[in-house]
C-alpha atoms as a printed R data frame, in Angstrom:
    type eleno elety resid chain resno       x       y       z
1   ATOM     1    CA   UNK     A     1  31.292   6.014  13.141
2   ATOM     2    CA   UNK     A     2  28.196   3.815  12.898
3   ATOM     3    CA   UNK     A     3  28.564   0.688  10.062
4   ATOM     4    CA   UNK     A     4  24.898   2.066   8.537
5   ATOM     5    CA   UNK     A     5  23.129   4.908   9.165
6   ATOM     6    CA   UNK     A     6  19.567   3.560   7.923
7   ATOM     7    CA   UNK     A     7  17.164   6.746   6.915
8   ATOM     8    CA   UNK     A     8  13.466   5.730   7.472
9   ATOM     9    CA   UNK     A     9  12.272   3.713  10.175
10  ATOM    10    CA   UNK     A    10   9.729   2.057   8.010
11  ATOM    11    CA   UNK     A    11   9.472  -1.552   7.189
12  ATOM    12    CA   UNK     A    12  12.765  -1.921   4.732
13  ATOM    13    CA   UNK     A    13  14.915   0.351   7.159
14  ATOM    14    CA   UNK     A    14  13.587  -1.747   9.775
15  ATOM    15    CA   UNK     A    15  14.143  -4.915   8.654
16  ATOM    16    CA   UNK     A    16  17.896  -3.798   7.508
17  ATOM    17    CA   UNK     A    17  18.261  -2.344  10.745
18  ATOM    18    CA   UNK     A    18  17.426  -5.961  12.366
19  ATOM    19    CA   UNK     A    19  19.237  -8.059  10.551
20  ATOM    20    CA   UNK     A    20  22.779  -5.930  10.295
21  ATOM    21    CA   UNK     A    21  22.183  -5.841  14.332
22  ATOM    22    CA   UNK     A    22  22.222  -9.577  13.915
23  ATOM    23    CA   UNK     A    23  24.959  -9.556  12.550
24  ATOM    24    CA   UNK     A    24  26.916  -7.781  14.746
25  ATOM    25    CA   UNK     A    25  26.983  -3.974  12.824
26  ATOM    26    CA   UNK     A    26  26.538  -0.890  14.501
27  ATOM    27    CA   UNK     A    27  23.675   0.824  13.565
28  ATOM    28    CA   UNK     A    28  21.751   4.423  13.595
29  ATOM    29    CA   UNK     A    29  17.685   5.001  12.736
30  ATOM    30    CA   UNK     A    30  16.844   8.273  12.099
31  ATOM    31    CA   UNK     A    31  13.316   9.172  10.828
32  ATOM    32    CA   UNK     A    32  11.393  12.656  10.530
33  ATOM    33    CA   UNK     A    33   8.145  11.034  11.562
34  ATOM    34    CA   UNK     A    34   7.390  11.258  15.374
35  ATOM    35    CA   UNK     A    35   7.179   7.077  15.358
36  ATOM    36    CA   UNK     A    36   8.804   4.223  14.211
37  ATOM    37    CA   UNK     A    37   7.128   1.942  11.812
38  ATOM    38    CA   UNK     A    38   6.578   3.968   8.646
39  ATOM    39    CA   UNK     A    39   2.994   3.774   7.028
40  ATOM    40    CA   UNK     A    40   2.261   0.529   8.760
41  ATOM    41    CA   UNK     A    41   2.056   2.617  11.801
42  ATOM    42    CA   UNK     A    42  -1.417   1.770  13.945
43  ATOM    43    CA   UNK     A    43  -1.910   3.344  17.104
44  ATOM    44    CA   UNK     A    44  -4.597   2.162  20.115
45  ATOM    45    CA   UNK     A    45  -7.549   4.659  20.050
46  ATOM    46    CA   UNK     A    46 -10.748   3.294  22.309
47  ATOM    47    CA   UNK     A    47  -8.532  -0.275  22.350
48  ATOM    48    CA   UNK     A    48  -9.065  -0.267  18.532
49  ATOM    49    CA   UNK     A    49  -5.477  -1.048  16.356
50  ATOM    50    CA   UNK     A    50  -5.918   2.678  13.886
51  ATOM    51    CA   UNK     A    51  -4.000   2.100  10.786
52  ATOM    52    CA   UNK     A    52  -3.555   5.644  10.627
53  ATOM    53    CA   UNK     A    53  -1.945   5.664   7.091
54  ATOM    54    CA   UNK     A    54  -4.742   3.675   5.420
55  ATOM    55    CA   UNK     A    55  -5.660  -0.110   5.372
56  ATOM    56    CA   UNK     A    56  -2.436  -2.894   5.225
57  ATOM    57    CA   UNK     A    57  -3.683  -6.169   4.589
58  ATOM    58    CA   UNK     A    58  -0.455  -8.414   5.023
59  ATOM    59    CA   UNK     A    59  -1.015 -11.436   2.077
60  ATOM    60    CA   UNK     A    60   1.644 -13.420   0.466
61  ATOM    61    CA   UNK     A    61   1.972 -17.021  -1.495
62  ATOM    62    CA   UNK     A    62   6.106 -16.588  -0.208
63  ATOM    63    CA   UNK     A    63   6.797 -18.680   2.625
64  ATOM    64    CA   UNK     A    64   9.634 -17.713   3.878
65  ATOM    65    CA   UNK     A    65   8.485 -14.161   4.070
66  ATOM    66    CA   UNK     A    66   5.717 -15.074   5.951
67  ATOM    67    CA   UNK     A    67   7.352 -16.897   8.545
68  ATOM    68    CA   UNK     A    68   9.632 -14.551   8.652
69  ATOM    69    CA   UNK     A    69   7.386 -11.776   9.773
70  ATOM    70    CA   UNK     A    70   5.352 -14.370  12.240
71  ATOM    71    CA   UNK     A    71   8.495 -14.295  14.484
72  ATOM    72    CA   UNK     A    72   7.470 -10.370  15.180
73  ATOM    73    CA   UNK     A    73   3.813 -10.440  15.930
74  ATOM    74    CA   UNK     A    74   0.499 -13.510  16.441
75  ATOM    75    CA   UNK     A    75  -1.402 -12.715  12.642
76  ATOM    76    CA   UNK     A    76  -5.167 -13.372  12.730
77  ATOM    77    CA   UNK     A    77  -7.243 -14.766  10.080
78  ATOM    78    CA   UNK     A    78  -8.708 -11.454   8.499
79  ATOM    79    CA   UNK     A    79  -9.808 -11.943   4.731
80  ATOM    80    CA   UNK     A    80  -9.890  -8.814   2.937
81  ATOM    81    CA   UNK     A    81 -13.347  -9.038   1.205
82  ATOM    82    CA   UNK     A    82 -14.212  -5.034   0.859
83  ATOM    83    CA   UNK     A    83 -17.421  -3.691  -0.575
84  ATOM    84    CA   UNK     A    84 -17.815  -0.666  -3.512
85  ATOM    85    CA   UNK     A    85 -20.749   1.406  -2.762
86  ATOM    86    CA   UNK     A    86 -21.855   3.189  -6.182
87  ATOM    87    CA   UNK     A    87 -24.674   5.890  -4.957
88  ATOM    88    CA   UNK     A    88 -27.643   3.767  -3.431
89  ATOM    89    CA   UNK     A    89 -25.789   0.403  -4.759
90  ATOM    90    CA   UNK     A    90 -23.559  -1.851  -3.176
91  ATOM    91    CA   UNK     A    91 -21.239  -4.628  -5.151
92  ATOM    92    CA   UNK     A    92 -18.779  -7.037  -3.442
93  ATOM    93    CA   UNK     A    93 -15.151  -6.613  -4.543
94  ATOM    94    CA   UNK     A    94 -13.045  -8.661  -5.886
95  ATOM    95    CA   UNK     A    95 -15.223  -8.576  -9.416
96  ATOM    96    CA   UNK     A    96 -17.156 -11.910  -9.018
97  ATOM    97    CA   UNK     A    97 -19.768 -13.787  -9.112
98  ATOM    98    CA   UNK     A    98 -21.595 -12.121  -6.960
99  ATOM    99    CA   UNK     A    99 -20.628  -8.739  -8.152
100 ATOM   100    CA   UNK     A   100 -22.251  -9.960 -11.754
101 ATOM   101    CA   UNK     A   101 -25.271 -11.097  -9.891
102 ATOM   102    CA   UNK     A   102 -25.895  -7.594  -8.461
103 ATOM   103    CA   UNK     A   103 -25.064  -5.802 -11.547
104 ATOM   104    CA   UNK     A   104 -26.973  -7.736 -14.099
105 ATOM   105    CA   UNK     A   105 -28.880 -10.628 -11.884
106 ATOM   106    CA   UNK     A   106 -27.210 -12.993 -13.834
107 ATOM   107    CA   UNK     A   107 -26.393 -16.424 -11.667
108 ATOM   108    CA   UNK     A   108 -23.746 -18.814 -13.904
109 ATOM   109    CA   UNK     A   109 -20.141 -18.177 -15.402
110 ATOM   110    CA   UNK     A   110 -21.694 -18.871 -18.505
111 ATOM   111    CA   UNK     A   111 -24.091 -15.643 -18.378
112 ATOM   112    CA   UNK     A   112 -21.489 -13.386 -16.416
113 ATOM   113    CA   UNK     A   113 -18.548 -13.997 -19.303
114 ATOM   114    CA   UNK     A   114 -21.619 -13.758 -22.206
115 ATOM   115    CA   UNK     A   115 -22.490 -10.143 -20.782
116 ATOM   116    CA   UNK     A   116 -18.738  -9.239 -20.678
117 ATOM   117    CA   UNK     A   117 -18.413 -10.302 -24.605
118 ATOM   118    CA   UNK     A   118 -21.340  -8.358 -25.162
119 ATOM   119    CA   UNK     A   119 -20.002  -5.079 -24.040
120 ATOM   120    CA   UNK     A   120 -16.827  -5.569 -25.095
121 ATOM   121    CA   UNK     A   121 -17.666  -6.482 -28.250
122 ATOM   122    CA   UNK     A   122 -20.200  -3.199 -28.634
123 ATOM   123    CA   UNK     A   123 -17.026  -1.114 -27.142
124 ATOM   124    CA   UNK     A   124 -14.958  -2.220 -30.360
125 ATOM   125    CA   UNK     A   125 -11.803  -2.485 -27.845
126 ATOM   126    CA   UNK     A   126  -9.416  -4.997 -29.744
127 ATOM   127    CA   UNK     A   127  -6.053  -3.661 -28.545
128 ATOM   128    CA   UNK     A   128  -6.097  -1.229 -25.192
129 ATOM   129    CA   UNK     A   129  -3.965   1.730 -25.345
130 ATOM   130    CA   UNK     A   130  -5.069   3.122 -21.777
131 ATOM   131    CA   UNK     A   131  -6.604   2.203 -18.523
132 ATOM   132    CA   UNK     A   132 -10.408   2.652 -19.677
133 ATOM   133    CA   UNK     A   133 -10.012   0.491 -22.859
134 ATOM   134    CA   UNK     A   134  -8.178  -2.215 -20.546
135 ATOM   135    CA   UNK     A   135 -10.969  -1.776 -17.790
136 ATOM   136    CA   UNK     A   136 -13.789  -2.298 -20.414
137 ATOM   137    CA   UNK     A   137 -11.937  -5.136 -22.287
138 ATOM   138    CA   UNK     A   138 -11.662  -7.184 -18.779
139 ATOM   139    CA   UNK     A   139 -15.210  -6.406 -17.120
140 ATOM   140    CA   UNK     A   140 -17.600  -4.523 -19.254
141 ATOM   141    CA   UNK     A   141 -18.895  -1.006 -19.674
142 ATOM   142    CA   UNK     A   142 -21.344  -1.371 -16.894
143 ATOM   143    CA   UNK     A   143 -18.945  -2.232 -13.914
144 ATOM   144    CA   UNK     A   144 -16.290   0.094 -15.950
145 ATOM   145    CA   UNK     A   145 -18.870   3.056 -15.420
146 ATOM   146    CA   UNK     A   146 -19.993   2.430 -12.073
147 ATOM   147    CA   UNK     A   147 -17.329   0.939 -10.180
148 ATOM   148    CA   UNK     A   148 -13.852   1.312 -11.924
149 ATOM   149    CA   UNK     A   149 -14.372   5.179 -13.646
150 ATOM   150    CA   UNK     A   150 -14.388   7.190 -10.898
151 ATOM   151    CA   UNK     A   151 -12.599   5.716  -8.023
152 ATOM   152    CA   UNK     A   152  -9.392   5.358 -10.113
153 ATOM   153    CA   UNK     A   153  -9.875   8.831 -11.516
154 ATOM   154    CA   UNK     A   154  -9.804  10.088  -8.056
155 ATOM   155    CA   UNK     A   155  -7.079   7.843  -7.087
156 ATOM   156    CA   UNK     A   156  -5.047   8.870  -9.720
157 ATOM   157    CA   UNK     A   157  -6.011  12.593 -10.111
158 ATOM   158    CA   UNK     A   158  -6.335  11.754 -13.659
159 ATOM   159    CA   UNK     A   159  -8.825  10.677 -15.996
160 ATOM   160    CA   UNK     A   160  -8.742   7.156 -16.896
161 ATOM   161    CA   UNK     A   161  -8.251   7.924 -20.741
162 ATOM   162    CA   UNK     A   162  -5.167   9.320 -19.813
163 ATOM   163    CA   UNK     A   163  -3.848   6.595 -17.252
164 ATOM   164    CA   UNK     A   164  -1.812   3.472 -18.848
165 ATOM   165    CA   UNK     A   165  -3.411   0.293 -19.078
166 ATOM   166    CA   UNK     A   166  -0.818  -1.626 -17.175
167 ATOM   167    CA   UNK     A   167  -2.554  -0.443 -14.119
168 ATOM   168    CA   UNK     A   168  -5.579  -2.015 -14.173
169 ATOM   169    CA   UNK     A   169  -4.016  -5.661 -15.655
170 ATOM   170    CA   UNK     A   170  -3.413  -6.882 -11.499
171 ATOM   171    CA   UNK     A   171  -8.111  -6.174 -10.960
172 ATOM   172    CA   UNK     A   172  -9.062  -9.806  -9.882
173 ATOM   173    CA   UNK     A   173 -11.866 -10.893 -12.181
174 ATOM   174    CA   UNK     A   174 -13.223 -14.290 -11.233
175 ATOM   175    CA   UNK     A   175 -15.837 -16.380 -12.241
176 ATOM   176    CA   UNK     A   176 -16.898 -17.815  -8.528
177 ATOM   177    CA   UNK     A   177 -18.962 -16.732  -5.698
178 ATOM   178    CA   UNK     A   178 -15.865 -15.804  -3.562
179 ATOM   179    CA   UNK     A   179 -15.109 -12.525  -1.816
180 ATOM   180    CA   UNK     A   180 -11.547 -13.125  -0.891
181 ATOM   181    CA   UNK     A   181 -10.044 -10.100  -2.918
182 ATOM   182    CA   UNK     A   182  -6.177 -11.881  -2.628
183 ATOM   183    CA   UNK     A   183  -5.470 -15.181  -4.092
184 ATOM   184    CA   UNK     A   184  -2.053 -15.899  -1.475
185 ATOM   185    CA   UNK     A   185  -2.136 -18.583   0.614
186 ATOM   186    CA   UNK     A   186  -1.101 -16.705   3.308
187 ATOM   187    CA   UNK     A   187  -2.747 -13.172   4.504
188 ATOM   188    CA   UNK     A   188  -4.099 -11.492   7.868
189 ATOM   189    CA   UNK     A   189  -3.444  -8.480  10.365
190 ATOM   190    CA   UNK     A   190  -0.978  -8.926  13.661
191 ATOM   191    CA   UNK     A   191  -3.332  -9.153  16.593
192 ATOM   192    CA   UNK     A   192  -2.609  -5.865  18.625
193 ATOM   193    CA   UNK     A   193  -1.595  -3.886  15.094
194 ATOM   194    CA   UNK     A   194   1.614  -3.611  12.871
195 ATOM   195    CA   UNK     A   195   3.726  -0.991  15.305
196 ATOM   196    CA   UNK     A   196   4.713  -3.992  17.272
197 ATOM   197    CA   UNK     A   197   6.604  -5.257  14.627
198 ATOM   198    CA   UNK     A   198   8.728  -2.118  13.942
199 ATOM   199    CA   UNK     A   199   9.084  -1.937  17.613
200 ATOM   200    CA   UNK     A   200  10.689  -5.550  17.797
201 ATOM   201    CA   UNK     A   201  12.809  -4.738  14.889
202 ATOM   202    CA   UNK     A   202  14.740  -2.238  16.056
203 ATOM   203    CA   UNK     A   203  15.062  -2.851  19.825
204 ATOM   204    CA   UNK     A   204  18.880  -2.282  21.012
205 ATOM   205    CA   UNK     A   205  18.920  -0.110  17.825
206 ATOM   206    CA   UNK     A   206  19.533   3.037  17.929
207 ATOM   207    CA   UNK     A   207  16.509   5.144  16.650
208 ATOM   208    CA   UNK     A   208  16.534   8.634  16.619
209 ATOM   209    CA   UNK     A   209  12.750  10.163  15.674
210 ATOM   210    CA   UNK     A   210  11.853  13.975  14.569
211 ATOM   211    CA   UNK     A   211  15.266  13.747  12.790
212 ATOM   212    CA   UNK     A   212  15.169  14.843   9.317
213 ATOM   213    CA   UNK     A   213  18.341  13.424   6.836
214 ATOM   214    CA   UNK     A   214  18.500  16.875   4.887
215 ATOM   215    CA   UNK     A   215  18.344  19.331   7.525
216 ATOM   216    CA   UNK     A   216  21.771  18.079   8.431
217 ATOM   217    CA   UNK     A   217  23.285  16.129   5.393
218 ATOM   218    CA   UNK     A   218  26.996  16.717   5.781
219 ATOM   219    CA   UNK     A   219  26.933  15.825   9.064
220 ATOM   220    CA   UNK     A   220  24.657  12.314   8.873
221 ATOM   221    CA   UNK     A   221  26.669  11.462   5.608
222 ATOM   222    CA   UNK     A   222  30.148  11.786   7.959
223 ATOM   223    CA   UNK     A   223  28.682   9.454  10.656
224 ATOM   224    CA   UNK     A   224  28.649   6.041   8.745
225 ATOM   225    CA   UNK     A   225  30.482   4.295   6.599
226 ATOM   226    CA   UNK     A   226  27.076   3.490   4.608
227 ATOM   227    CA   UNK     A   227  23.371   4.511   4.134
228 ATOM   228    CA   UNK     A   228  20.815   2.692   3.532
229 ATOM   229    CA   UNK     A   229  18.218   5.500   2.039
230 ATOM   230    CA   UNK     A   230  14.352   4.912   2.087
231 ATOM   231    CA   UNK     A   231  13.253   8.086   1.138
232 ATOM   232    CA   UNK     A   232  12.389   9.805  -2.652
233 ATOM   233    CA   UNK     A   233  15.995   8.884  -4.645
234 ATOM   234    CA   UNK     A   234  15.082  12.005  -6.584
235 ATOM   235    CA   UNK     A   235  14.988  14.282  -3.391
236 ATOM   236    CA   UNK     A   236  18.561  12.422  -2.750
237 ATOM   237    CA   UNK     A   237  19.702  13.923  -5.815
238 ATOM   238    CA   UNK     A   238  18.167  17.088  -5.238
239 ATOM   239    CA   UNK     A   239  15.721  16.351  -8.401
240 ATOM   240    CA   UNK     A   240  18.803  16.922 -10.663
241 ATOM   241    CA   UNK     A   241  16.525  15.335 -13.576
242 ATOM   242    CA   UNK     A   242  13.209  16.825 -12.387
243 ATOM   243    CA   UNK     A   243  10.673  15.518 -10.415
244 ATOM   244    CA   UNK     A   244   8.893  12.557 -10.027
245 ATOM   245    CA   UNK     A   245   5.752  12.417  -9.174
246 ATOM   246    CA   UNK     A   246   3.843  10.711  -6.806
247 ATOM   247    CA   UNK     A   247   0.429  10.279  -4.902
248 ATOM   248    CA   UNK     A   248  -0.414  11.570  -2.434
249 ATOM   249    CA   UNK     A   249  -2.989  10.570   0.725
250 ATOM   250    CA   UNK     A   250  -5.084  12.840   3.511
251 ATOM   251    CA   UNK     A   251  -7.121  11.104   6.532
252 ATOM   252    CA   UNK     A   252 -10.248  12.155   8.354
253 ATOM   253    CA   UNK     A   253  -9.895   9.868  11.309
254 ATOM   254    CA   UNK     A   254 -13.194   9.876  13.439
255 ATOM   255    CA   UNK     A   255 -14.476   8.088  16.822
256 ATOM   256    CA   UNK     A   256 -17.678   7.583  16.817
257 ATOM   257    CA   UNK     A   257 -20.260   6.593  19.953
258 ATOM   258    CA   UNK     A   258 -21.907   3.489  17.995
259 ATOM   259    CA   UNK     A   259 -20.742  -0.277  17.867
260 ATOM   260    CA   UNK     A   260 -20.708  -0.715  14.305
261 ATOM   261    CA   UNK     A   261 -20.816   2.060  11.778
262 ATOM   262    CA   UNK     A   262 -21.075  -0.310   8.611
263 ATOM   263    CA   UNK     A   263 -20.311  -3.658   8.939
264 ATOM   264    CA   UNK     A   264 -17.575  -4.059   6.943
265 ATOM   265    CA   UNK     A   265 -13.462  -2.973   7.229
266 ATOM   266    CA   UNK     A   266 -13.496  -1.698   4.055
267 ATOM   267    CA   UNK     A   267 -16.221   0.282   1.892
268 ATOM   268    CA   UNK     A   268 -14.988   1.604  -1.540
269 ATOM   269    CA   UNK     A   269 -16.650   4.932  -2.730
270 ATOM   270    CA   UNK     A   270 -16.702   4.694  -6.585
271 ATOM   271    CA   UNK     A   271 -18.559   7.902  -7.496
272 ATOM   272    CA   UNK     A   272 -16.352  10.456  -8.682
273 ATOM   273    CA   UNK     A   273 -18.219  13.424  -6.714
274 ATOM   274    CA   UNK     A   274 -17.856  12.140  -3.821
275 ATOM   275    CA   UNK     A   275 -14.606  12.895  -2.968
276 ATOM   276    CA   UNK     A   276 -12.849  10.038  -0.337
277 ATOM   277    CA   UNK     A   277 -12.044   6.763  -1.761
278 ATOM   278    CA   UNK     A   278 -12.674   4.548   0.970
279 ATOM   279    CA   UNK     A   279 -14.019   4.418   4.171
280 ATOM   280    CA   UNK     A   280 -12.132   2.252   6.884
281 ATOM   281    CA   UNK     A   281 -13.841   0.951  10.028
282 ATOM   282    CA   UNK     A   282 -10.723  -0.329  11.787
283 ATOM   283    CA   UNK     A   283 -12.141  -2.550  14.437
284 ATOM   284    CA   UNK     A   284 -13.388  -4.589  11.655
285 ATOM   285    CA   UNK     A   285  -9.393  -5.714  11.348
286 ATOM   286    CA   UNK     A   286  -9.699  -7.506  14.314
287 ATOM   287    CA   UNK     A   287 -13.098  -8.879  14.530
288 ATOM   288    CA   UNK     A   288 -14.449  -6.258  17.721
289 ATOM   289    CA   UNK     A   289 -17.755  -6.297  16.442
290 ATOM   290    CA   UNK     A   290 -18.045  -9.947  17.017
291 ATOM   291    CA   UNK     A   291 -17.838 -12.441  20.027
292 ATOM   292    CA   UNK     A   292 -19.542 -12.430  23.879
293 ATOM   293    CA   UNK     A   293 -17.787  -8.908  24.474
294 ATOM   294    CA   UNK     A   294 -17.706  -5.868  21.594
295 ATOM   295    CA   UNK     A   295 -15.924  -3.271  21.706
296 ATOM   296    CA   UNK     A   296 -18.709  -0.272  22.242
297 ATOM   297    CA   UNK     A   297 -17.590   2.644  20.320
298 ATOM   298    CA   UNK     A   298 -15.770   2.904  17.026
299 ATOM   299    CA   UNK     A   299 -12.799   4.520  14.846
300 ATOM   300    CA   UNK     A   300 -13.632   5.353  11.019
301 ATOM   301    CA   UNK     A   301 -11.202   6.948   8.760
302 ATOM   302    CA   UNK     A   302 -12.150   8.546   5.093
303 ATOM   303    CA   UNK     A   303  -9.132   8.608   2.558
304 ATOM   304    CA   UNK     A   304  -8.670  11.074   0.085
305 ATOM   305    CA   UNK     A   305  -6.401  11.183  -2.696
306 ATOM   306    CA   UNK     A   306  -4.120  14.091  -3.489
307 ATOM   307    CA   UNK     A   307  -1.835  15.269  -5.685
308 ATOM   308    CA   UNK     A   308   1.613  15.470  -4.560
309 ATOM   309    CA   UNK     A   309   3.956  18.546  -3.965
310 ATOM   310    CA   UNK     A   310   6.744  18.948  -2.121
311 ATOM   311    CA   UNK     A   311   6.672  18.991   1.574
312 ATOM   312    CA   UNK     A   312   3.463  16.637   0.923
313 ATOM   313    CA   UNK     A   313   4.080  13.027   2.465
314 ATOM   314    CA   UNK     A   314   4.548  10.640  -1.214
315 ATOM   315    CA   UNK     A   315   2.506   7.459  -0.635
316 ATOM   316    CA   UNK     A   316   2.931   5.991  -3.761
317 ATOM   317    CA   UNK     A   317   4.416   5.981  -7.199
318 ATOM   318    CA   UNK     A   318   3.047   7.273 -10.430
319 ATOM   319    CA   UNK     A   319   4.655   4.631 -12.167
320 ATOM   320    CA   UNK     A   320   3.561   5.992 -16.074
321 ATOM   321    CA   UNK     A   321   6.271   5.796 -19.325
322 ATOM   322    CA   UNK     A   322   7.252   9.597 -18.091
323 ATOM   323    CA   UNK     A   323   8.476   8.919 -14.741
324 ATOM   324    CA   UNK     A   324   9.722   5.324 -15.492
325 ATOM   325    CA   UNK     A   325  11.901   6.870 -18.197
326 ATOM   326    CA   UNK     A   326  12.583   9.326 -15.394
327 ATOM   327    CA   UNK     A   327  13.672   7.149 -13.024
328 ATOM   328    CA   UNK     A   328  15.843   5.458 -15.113
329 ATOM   329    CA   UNK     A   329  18.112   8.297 -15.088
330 ATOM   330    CA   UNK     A   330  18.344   8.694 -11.217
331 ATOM   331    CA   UNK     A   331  18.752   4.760 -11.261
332 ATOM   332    CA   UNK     A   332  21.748   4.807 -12.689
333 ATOM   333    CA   UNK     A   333  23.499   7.601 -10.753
334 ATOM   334    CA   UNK     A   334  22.310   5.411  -7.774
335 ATOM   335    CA   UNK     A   335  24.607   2.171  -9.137
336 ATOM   336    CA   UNK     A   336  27.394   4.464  -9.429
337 ATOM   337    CA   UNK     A   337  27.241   4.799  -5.754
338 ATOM   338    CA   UNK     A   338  29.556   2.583  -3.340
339 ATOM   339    CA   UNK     A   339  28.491   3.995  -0.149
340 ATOM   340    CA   UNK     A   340  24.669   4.375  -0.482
341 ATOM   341    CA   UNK     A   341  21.772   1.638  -0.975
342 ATOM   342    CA   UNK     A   342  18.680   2.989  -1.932
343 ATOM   343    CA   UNK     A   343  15.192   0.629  -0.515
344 ATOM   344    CA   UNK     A   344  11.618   0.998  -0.681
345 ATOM   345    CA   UNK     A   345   9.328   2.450  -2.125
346 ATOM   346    CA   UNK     A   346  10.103   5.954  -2.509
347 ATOM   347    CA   UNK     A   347  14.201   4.695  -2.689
348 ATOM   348    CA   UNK     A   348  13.515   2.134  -5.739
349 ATOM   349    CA   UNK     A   349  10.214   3.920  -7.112
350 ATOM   350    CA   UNK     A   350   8.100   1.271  -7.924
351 ATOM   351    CA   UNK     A   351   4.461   0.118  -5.770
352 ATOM   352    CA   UNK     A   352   5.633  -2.474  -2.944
353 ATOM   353    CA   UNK     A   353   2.519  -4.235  -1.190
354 ATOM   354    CA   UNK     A   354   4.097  -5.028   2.082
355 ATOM   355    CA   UNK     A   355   5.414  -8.597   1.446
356 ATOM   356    CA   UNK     A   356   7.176  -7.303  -1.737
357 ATOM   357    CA   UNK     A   357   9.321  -4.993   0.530
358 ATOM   358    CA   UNK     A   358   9.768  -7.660   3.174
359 ATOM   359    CA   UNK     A   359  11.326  -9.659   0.374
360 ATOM   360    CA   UNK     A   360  13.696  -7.095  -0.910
361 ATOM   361    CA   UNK     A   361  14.453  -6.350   2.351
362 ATOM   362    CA   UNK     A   362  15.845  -9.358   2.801
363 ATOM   363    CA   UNK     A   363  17.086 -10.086  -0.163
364 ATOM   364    CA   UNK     A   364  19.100  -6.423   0.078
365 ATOM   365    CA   UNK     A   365  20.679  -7.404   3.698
366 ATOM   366    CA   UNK     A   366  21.800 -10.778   2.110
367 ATOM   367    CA   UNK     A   367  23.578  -9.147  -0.862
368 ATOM   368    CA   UNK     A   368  25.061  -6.942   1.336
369 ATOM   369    CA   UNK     A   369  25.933  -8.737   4.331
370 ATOM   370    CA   UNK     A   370  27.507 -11.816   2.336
371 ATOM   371    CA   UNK     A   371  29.673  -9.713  -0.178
């Protein structure tokens, strides 16, 4: 009889795992993926860190969580600055001064915002009721068009007429030459990639990998006298209320014989025809393109968006009025529950960036270790 038996050996299960071993509980991982570490998973190809579920950019203004995750891993100073490439045109993201300067070759705050008004103003948008009107009332027609129309449509799998507006309110827009697409103070990659961390985590833990929860229910829910559950709350429930739904994600990993296949870690494809997101050069992460000694060859990875079924890997929410209301309803069967905690993710359904689940991580083991 374990104290926990913690279901996904991803960042929250790993961090719950750590700290209830600190604290003296007995413990059991079990995960269906063949690895620890959850989508931060990178593996070593050609001595380049793959992030093999898509780019993770740690970045945080919270202290505490980032000193918290410096005792795991050394983090470098990599700025995420990516670059949208919009047929034979190429803008620098965050929207900035710069990205105004190759869109209309204006040079001053003063023009950039002017332009904005303009098309705003032409648009007739006074209150947005969906993702395009909120796109157009923050940057314009022209970068709505080219560089926000068609890589959220094929992000979302929806047009963005049909999208709420809510998503596109966190698009830095700044009025400053300055690339740096977070604001937080603090933000980089762990030299030598992210599995480390996971690794660290659950050392002396028990961990048991190619184990899937529902294949043997009865018997995992018998072996602890809690669960900590990272996976989709409304597969715990055995969608009861219906589905949610979710995003899904497929990679076309690559190594190729060249040093540098385009000069940047990240390189957005905004056209909706073409039909990857993003391309990922991951030995940009870690600066091997630079110094006395590059690395010679390297790893690319396109990302394609998906819609989710089941049996698909979810990646993210599809956090809309329908599946909020939704998940209101498997919410509160989950506070009815004494002997299951539900993290992450796909357990609290709602879009974590890495130092948001560090902090409820945390904040979960506290409340629960301290009752």
């Amino acid at each position: 009889m374990y104290d926990y038996l913690i279901v996904g050996a991803g960042l929250f299960g790993s961090i719950f795992a750590y700290e209830a071993k600190k604290a003296g509980k007995s413990v059991l991982v079990i995960d269906k993926r063949e690895h620890a570490g959850g989508n931060i998973y990178t593996e070593e190809i050609e001595g380049i860190q793959v992030h093999r579920y898509g780019a993770h950019i740690f970045h945080t203004d919270n202290k505490a969580v980032w000193d918290y995750v410096q005792q795991f891993a050394e983090f470098n100073r990599y700025t995420n600055s990516p670059v949208a490439r919009y047929g034979n045109e190429l803008y620098n993201l965050p929207f900035n001064m710069n990205t105004f300067a190759q869109m209309w070759g204006v040079f001053t705050p003063e023009e950039a915002k002017k332009k904005i008004e303009e098309q705003v103003k032409a648009a007739g948008i006074k209150e947005p009721k969906n993702l395009e009107e909120q796109a157009i009332s923050l940057v314009g027609t022209d970068i709505y068009e080219k560089l926000v129309k068609g890589y959220t449509g094929k992000q979302w799998g929806r047009p963005c007429t049909e999208l709420p507006a809510f998503i596109i309110r966190r698009l830095p827009v700044r009025f400053v030459y300055d690339n740096n697409y977070f604001k937080d103070k603090y933000q980089g990659i762990p030299v030598g990639g992210y599995t480390q961390i996971a690794e660290k985590m659950l050392e002396g833990v028990e961990v048991r990998l190619n184990t899937d929860f529902f294949a043997n229910r009865k018997e995992y829910e018998l072996q602890a006298k809690k669960i900590v559950f990272t996976g989709m709350i409304d597969e715990y429930y055995d969608y009861c209320f219906g589905e949610l739904e979710y995003r899904s994600l497929s990679f076309e990993t690559e190594t190729l014989d060249i040093e540098n296949y385009q000069g940047n870690a990240v390189v957005n494809y905004t056209e909706y025809e073409v039909p990857y997101t993003r391309i990922i050069e991951h030995k940009h992460f870690e600066f091997q393109c630079q110094g006395e000694n590059p690395v010679s060859k390297t790893v690319i990875t396109k990302e394609y968006p998906a819609q989710w079924k089941r049996g698909d890997e979810p990646y993210y929410p599809l956090n809309d009025e329908r599946n909020n209301t939704l998940y209101e309803q498997y919410k509160k069967l989950s506070e009815k529950e004494d002997k299951v905690i539900f993290g992450g993710r796909l357990g609290m359904y709602k879009y974590f960036d890495m130092h948001h689940v560090v902090a409820e991580a945390l904040a979960c083991v506290e409340k629960e270790l301290n009752q």
